[in-house]
C-alpha positions in Angstrom: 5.3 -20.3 -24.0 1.3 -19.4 -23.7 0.9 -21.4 -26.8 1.9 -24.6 -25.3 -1.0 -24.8 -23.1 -4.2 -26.2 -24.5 -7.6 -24.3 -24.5 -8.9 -26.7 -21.5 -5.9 -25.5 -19.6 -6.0 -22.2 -20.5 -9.8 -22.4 -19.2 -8.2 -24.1 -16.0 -6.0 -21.6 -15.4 -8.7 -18.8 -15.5 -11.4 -21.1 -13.3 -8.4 -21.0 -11.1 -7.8 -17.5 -10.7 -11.6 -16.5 -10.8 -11.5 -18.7 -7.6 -9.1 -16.7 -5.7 -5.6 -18.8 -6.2 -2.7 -16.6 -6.2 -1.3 -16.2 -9.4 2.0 -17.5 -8.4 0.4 -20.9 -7.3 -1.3 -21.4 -10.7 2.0 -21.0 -12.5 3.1 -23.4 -10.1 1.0 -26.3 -11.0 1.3 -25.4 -14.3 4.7 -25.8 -14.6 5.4 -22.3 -16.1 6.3 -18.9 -14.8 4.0 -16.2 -13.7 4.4 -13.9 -16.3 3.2 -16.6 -18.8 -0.5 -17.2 -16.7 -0.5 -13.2 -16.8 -0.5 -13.3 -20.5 -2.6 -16.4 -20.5 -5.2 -14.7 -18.6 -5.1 -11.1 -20.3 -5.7 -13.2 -23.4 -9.1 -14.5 -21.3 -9.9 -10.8 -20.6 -8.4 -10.1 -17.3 -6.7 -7.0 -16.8 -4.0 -6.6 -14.2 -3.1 -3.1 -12.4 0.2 -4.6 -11.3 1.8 -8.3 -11.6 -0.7 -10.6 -10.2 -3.0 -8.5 -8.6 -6.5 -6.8 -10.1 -6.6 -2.9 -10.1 -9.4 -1.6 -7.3 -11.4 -0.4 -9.7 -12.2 -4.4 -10.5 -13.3 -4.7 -7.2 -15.5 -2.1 -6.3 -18.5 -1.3 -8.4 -18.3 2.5 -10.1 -20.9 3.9 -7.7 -18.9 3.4 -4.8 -15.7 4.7 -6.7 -17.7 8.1 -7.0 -18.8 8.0 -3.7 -15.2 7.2 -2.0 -14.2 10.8 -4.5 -17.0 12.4 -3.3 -16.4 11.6 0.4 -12.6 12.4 0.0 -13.4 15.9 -2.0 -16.3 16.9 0.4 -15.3 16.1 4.1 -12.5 17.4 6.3 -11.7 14.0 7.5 -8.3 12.5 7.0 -7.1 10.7 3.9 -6.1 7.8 6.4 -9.2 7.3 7.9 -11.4 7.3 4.8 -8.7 5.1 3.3 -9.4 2.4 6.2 -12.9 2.7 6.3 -12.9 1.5 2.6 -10.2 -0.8 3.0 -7.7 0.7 0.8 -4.3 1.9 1.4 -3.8 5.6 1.7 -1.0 5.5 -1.0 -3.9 3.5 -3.5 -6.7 6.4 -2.2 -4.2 9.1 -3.6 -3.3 7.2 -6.9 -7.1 7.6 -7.4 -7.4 10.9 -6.9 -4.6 11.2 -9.0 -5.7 9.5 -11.9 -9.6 11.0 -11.5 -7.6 14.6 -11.3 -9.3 15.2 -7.6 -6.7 17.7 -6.2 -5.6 16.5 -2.8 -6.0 18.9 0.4 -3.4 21.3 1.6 -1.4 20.9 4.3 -3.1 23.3 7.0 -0.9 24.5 9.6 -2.9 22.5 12.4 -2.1 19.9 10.5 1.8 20.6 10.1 1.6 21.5 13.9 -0.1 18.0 15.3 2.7 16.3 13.1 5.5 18.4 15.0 4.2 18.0 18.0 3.9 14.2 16.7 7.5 13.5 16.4 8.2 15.4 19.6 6.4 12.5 21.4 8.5 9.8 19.1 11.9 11.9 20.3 10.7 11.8 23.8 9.8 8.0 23.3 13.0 7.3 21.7 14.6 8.9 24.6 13.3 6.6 26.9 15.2 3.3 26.6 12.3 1.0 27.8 10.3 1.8 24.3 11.7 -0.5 21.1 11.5 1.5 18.2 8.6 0.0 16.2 6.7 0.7 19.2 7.2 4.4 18.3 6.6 3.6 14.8 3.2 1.9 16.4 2.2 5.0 17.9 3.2 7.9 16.0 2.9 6.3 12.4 6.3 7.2 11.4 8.3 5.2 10.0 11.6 4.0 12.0 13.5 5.3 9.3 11.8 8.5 9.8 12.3 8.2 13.5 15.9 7.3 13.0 16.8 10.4 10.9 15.2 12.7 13.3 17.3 11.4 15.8 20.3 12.5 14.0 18.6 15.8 12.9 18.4 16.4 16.7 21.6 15.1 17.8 20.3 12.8 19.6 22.7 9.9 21.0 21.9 6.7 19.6 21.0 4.4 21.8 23.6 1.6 20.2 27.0 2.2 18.7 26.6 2.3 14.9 28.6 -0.5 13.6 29.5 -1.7 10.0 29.3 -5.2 8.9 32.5 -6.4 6.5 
């Protein structure tokens, strides 16, 4: 299928995607799927971390990659909050850590005791009827599946009949 295109298109497609359009909407006005303008454009020299989007390491120089491992394996602050200060998701800091071998921090029992008392205050917000559930989710940070199965840990009633649709 990446044959059928003609250099000049193949050149559009990449001025394209060096300009920020979504790889989706380039296989759109190309008339072709977006696993064809992936090939098309690893052909051109762009390498993709997953479908469609470049890996982090393409968009931030390799100084400041060492000095987001350093600031992770040298401080006590959370992975969260170094993770939004770079603009990165927590789960992306980790798979860097991961795949630079930077062994991630223990669990300290402050920690483990600030998340208990963490989902305390979720049970005692789910408790109160006047607070939705993503608000807990808002404030806590857990998830309301999370919230939900803590609920039933606890043997808490639910706050709506569980119902089945057929």
């Amino acid at each position: 299928m990446a044959n059928r295109f003609s250099v000049e298109s193949k050149a559009e497609m990449l001025d394209c995607f060096m300009k920020d359009v979504p790889v989706s909407l380039i296989a759109q006005e190309f008339g072709c799927s977006e696993p064809t303008v992936r090939l098309i454009l690893k052909e051109q020299g762009i390498e993709f971390s997953r479908p469609g989007r470049p890996s982090i390491e393409d968009s931030i120089s390799p100084e400041s990659l060492e000095e987001l491992l350093k600031e992770y394996s040298s401080t006590d602050e959370s992975a969260v909050k170094i993770a939004e200060r770079w603009g990165i998701s927590v789960t992306k800091l980790f798979g860097l850590l991961a795949k630079y071998n930077i062994p991630t921090r223990n669990k300290t029992p402050e920690m483990m005791t600030g998340k208990k008392s963490r989902m305390d205050l979720a049970m005692a917000m789910y408790q109160n009827h006047d607070i939705f559930v993503w608000e807990i989710t808002k404030e806590t940070g857990y998830s309301s599946l999370a919230i939900i199965e803590e609920v039933h840990k606890r043997d808490i009633p639910m706050r709506r009949p569980f119902t089945r649709r057929k």
